[in-house]
C-alpha positions as CSV (number, residue, x, y, z in Angstrom):
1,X,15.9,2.5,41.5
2,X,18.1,0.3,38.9
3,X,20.6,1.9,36.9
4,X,21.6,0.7,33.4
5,X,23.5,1.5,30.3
6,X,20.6,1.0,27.9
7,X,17.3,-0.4,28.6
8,X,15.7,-2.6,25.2
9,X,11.9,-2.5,25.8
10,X,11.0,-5.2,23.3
11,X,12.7,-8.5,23.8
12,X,11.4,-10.6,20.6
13,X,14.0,-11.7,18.0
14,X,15.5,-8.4,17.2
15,X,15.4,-7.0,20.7
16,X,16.8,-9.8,22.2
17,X,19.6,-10.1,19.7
18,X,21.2,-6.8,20.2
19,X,21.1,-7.8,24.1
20,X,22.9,-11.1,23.1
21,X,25.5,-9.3,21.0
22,X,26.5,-7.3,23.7
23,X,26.0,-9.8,26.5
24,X,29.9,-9.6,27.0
25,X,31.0,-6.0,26.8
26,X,30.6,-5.4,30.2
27,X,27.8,-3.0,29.7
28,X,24.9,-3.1,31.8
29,X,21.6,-3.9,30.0
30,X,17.7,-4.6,30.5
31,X,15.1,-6.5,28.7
32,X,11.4,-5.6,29.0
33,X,9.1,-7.7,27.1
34,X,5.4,-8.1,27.4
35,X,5.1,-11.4,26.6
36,X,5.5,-14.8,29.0
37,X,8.2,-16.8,29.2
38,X,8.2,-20.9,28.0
39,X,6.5,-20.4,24.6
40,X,6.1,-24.0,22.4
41,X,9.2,-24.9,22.3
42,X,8.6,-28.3,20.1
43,X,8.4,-28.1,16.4
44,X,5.0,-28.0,14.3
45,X,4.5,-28.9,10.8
46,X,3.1,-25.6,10.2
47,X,5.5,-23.7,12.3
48,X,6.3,-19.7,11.3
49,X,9.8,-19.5,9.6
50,X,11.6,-16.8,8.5
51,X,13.9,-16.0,5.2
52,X,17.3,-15.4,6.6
53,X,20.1,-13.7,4.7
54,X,23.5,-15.2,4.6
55,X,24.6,-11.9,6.0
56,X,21.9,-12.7,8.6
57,X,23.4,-16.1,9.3
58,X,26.7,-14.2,9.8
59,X,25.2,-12.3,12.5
60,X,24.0,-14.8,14.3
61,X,27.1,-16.6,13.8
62,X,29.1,-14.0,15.1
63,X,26.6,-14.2,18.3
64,X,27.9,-17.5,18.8
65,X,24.4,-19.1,18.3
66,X,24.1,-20.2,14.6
67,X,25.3,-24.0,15.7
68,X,22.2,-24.0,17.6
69,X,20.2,-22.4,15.1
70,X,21.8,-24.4,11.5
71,X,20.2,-27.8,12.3
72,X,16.5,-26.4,12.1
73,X,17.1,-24.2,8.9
74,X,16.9,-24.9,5.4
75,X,19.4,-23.5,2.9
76,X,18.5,-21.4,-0.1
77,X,20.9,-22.8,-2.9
78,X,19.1,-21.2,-6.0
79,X,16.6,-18.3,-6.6
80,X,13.6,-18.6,-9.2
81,X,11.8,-15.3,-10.2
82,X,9.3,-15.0,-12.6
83,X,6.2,-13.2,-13.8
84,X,3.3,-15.5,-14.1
85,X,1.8,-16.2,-17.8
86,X,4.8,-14.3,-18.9
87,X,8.1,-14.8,-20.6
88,X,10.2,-13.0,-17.7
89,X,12.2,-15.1,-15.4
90,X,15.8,-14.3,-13.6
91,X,17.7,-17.0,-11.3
92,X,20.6,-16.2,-8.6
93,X,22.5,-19.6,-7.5
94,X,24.8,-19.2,-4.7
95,X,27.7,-21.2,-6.7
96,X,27.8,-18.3,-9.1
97,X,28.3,-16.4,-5.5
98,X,30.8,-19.2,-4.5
99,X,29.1,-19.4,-1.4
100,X,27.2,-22.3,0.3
101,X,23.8,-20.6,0.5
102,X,22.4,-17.6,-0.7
103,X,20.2,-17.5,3.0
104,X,18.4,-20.1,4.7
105,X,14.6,-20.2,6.2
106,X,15.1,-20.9,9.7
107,X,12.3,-21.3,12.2
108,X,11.1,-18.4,14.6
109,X,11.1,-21.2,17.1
110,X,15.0,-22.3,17.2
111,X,16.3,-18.4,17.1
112,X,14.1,-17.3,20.0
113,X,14.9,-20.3,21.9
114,X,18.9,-19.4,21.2
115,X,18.4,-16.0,22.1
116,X,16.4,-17.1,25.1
117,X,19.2,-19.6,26.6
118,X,21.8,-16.9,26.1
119,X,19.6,-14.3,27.6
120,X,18.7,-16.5,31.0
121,X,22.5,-17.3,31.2
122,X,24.4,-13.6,31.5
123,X,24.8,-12.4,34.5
124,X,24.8,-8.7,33.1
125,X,21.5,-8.9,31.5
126,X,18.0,-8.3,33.2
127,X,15.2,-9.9,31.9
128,X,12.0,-8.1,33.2
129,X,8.7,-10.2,31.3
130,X,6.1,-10.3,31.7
131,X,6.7,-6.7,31.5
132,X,4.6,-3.4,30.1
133,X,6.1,0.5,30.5
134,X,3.8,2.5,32.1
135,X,5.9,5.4,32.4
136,X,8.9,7.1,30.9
137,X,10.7,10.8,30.8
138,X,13.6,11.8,28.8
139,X,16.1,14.7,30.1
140,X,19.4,15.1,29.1
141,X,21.3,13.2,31.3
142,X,19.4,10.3,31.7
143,X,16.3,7.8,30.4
144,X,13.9,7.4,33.4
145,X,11.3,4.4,33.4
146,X,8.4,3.0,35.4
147,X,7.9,-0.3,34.5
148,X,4.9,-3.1,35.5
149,X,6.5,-6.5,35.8
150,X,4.3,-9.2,37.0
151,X,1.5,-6.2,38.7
152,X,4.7,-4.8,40.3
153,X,6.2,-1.3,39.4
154,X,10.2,-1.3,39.4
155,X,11.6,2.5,38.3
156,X,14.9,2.4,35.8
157,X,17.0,4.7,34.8
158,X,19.1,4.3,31.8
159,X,21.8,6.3,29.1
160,X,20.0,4.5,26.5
161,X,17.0,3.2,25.2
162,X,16.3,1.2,22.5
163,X,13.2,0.9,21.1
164,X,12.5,-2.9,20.1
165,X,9.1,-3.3,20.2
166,X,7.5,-3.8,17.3
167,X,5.3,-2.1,14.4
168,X,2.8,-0.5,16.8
169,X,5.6,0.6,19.0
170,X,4.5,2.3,22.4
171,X,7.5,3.9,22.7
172,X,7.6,5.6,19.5
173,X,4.1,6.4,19.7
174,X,4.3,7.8,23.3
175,X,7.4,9.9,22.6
176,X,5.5,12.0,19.5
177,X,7.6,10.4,16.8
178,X,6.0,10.2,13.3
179,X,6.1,7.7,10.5
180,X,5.6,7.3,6.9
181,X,3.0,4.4,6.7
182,X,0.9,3.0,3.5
183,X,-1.1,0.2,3.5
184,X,-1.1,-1.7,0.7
185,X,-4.6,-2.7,0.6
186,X,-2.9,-6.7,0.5
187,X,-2.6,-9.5,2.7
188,X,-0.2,-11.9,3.1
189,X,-1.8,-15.5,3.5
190,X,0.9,-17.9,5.3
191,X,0.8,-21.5,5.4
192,X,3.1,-24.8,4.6
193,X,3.2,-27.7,2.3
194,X,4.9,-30.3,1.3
195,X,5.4,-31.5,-2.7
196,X,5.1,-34.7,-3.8
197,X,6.7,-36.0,-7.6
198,X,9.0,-32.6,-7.6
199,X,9.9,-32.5,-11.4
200,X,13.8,-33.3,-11.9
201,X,14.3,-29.9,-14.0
202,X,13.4,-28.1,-10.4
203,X,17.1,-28.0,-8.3
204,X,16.7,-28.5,-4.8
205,X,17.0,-25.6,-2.4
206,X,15.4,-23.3,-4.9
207,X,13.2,-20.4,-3.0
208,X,10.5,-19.2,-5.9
209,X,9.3,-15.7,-6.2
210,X,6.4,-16.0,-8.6
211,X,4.6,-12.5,-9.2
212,X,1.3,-13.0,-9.9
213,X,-2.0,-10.5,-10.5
214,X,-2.4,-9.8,-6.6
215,X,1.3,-10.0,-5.7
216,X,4.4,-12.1,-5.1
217,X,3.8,-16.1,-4.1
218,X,6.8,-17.5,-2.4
219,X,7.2,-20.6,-2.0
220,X,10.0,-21.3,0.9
221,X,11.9,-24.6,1.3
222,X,12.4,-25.8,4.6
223,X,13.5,-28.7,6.5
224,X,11.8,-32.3,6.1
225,X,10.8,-31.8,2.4
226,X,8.3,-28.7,3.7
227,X,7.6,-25.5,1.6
228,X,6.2,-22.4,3.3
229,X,3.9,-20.4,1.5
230,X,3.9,-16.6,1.4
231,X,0.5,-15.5,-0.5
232,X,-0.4,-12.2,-1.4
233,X,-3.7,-11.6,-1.9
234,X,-6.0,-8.7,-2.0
235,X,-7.9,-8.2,1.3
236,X,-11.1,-9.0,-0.6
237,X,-9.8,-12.0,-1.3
238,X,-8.5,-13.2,2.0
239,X,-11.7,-14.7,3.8
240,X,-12.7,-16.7,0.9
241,X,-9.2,-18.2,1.1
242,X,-8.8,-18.9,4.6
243,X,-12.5,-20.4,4.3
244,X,-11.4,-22.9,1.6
245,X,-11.6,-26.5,2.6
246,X,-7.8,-28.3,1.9
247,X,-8.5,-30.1,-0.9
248,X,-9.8,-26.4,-2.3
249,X,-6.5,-24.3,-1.0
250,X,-4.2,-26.8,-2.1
251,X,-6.2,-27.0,-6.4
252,X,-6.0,-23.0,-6.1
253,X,-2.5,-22.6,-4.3
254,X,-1.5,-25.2,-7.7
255,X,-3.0,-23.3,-10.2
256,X,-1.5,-19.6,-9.0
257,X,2.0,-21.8,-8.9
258,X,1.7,-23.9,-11.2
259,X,3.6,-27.6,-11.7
260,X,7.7,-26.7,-10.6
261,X,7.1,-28.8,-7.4
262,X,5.2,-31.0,-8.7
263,X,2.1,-31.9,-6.5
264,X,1.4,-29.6,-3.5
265,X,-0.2,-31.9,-0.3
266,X,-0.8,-31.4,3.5
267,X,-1.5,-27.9,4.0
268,X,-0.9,-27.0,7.4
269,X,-2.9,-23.9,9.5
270,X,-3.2,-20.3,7.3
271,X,-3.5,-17.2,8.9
272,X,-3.0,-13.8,7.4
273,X,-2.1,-10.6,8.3
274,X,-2.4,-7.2,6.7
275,X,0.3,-5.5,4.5
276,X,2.4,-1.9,5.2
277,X,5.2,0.2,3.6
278,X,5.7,1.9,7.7
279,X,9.4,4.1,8.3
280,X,9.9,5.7,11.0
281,X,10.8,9.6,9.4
282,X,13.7,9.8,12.6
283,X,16.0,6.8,13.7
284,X,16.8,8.8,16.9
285,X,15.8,11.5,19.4
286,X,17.6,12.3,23.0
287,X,18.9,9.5,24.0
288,X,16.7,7.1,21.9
289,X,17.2,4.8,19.0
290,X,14.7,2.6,17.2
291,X,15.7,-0.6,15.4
292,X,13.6,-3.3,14.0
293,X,10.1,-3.3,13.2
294,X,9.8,-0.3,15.0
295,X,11.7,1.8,12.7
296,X,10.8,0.1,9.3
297,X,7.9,-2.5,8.4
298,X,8.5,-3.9,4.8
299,X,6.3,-5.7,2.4
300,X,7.2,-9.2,2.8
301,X,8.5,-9.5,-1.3
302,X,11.9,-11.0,-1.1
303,X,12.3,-11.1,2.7
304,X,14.0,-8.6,4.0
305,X,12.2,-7.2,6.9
306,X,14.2,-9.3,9.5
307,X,17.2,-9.0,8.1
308,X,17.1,-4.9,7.9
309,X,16.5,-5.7,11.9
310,X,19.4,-7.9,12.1
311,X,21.5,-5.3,10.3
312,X,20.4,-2.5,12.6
313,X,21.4,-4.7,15.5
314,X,24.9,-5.4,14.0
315,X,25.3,-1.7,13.1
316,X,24.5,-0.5,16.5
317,X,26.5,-3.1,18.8
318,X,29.8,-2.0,16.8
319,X,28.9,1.6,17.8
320,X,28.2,0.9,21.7
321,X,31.4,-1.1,22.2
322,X,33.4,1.6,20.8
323,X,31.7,3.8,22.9
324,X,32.1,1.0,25.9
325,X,36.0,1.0,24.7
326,X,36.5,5.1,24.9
327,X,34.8,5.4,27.9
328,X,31.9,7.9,25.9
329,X,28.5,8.2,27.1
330,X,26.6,5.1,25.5
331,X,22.9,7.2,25.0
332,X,25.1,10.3,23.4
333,X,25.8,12.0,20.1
334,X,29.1,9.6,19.3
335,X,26.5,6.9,19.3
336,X,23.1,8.6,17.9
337,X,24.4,10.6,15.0
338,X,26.6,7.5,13.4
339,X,24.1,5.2,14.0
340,X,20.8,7.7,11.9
341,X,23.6,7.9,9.5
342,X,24.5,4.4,8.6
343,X,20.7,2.8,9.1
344,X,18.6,5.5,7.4
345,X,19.7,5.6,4.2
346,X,19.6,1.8,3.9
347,X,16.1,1.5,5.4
348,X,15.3,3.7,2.4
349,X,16.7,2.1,0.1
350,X,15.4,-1.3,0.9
351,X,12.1,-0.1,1.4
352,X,11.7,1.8,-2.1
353,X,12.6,-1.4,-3.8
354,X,10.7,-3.9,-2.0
355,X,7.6,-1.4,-2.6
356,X,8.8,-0.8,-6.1
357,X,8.2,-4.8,-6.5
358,X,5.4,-4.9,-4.7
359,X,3.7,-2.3,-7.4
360,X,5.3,-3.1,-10.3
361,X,4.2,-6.2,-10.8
362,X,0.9,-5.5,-10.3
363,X,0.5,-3.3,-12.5
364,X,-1.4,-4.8,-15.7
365,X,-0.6,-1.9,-18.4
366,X,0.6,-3.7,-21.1
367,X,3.9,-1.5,-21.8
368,X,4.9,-2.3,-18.0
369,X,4.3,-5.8,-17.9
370,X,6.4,-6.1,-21.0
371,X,9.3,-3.8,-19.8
372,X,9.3,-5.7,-16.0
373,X,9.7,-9.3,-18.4
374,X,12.1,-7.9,-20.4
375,X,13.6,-6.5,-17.2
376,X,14.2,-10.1,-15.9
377,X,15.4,-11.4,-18.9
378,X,18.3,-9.1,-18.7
379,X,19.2,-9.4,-15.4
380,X,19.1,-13.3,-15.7
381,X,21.7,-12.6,-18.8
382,X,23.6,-9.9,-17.3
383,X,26.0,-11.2,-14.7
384,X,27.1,-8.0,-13.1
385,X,23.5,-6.9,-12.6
386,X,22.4,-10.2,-11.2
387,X,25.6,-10.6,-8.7
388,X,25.0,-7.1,-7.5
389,X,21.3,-8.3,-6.9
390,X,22.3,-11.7,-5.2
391,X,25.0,-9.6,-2.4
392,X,22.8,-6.9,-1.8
393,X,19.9,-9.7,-1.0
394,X,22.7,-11.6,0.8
395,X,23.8,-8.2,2.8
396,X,26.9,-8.6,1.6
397,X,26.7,-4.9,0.0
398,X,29.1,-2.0,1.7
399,X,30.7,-1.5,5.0
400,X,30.4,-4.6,7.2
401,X,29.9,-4.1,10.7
402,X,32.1,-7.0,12.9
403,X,28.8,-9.5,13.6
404,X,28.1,-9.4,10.1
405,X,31.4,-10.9,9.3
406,X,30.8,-13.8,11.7
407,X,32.8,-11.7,14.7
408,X,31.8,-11.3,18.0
409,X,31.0,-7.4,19.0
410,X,33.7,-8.1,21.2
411,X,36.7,-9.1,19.3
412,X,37.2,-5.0,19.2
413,X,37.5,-4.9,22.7
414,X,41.2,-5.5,24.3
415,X,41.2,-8.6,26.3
416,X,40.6,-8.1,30.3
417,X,43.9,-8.1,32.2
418,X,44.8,-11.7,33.8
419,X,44.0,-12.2,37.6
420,X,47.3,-14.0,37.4
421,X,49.5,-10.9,36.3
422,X,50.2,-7.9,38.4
423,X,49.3,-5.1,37.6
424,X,51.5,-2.6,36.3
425,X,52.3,0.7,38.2
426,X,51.7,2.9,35.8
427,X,48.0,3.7,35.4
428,X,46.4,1.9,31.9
429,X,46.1,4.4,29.6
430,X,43.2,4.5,27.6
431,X,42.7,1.6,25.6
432,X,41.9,2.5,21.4
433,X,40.0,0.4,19.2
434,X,42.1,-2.9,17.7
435,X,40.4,-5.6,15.5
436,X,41.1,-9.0,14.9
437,X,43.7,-8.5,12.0
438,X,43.9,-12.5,11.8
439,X,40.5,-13.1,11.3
440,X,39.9,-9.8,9.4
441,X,42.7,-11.0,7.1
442,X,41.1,-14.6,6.7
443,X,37.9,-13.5,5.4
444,X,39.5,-10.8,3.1
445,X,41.4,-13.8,1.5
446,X,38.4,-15.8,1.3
447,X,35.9,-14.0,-0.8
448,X,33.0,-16.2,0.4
449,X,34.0,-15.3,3.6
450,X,32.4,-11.8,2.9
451,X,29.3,-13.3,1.6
């Protein structure tokens, strides 16, 4: 039997930060993920990237693992959002912000291999994969798990577990917890391309949002003059794209775009995959939390999926290392209750307005197609409405746990005693939660800082 303080079955990108983040509390922690180990670990031309937040970037910055992460990513400088064959447009440039980038659209490759490096190098962390649960019972003391690794059972036991793994989660499914799900009837068709003869009116950096009769087309800039493509399309449509020949993709990819980046070549590999509004309707249960994809699956319209993750992760190490800190029971109610109370009603939020989006503008009524243009018309020419838009995009909206300001979960924590100073003979006494005043006071003078 192997005892831990939480047990994350689920060790993809979100899973496997929230392991990293609290890699050096001193807390004891598993990682059970299905999948093998040494995936491609060389780029592609037509590799899967993902639309990080600056607040995102913060996180992983706080993690310690942005410098290996910045070199692959591509930053997002300027926003263009318009309605196709209509008069609405808005922009959000991150100098208005007066920060460097707005986000950046990093490859799935460099974080996981990041995460991974970290992962195989602390000592307090055990990574069981290839690894599938085949058992599990909650009581009130303790998490109990049977778990296959390699065709051999090992039993856990745990105060915690987190539930990291995925959209079709078997551990949300196994423990009777429902969701709120709605297909959207969509797919979203993925692929890259690089332009050719960019027009000089088109800034570079710029992430488009282009709404169009079947949904939002983004187009993505990445690294090496690349754009990835994020295509909506109804699930009708989708074979007869995927079937197009190149030449075909690339003249109808052009025409739904149109000419801002100028001539669209070398399309790389599409695939598809279907669309869903999914929230979990509970966060938590005894001694369970969800986070990720397995509480909340988002239409992909301005990208925040991953980053609601990411968040969840932040939101949730600040919680366990103040439990960690007052010696409270990591899988209790000082940990649970603040945690469904911070997440849930921002998983709401976000999802009600990226599925707002996602219906609005395609709708063809011709009173709402002429109130959502006039809508972006005045939020390009209302400041306060557009810089509200831009931090809550950038995360940069409300209380901000200590990754998302670029600090380590641990900088809470008092420092361990030196080996080289006696110890005192009056017991310790407890030690109470301190922060980094230095740094906290930094970023409060720097406004970007908060970005």
């Amino acid at each position: 039997m192997h005892d831990y303080d939480l047990v994350i079955i689920g060790g993809g990108l979100v899973g496997a930060s929230l392991a990293v983040a609290l890699a050096d509390t001193g807390l004891r922690i598993a990682v059970v993920e299905a999948t093998e180990a040494d995936g491609p670990t060389h780029p592609s031309y037509d590799e899967r990237v993902i639309a990080l937040s600056r607040g995102s970037a913060r996180i992983f910055e706080g993690m310690g693992l942005w410098d290996q992460i910045a070199p692959a990513a591509a930053p997002i400088r300027h926003v263009h959002v318009s309605d196709r064959g209509h008069f609405g447009f808005a922009h959000l440039d991150a100098e208005d912000e007066g920060v460097p980038a707005l986000g950046y659209v990093a490859p799935a490759r460099a974080m996981g291999a990041a995460l991974s490096a970290r992962l195989q190098a602390s000592p307090r962390i055990t990574l069981l994969r290839p690894g599938r649960l085949v058992g599990l019972q909650v009581t009130q003391e303790r998490v109990s798990l049977e778990v296959a690794v390699a065709g051999h059972s090992r039993l856990l036991t745990a105060a915690l577990l987190v539930a990291a793994d995925g959209a079709e989660s078997a551990v949300r499914k196994r423990l009777g917890l429902t969701v709120r799900e709605q297909r959207y009837g969509y797919d979203a068709i993925i692929a890259t391309v690089t332009p050719e003869g960019i027009p000089p009116s088109t800034r570079p950096d710029t992430a488009f949002e282009r709404f169009t009769d079947s949904g939002p087309l983004a187009m993505l800039p990445m690294t090496e003059g690349r754009y990835g493509v994020v295509w909506t399309a109804h699930e009708t449509e989708t074979p007869a794209i995927l079937g197009l020949s190149d030449d075909d993709f690339l003249a109808a990819l052009q025409t739904r775009f149109g000419g801002r980046l100028g001539c669209l070549t070398r399309p790389g590999r599409r695939i598809a995959y279907p669309l869903k509004l999914m929230l979990a309707k509970r966060l938590t249960r005894e001694r369970l939390i969800l986070i990720g994809n397995a509480a909340h699956t988002l239409h992909p319209v301005a990208g925040q999926g991953f980053n609601l993750g990411l968040r969840d992760v932040a939101v949730l190490a600040d919680l366990l290392v103040a439990a960690k800190m007052t010696a409270k029971d990591p899988g209790g109610a000082s940990v649970l209750g603040p945690y469904r109370r911070q997440r849930a009603p921002e998983h709401a939020l976000i999802a009600g307005l990226t599925d707002g989006l996602a219906r609005l503008f395609v709708n063809p009524w011709g009173p709402v197609r002429a109130g959502r243009n006039l809508g972006l018309l005045g939020l390009d020419l209302l400041p306060p409405a557009r810089h509200h838009l831009a931090r809550r995009f950038m995360g940069a909206l409300g209380p901000q746990p200590r990754l998302a300001r670029g600090l380590p979960a641990t900088s809470a924590m008092p420092p361990a005693p030196s080996a080289n100073v006696p110890l005192l003979a009056e017991p310790p006494r407890t030690p109470t939660p301190v922060t980094d005043a230095a740094a906290d006071a930094a970023r409060q003078a720097d406004p970007a800082s908060q970005a």
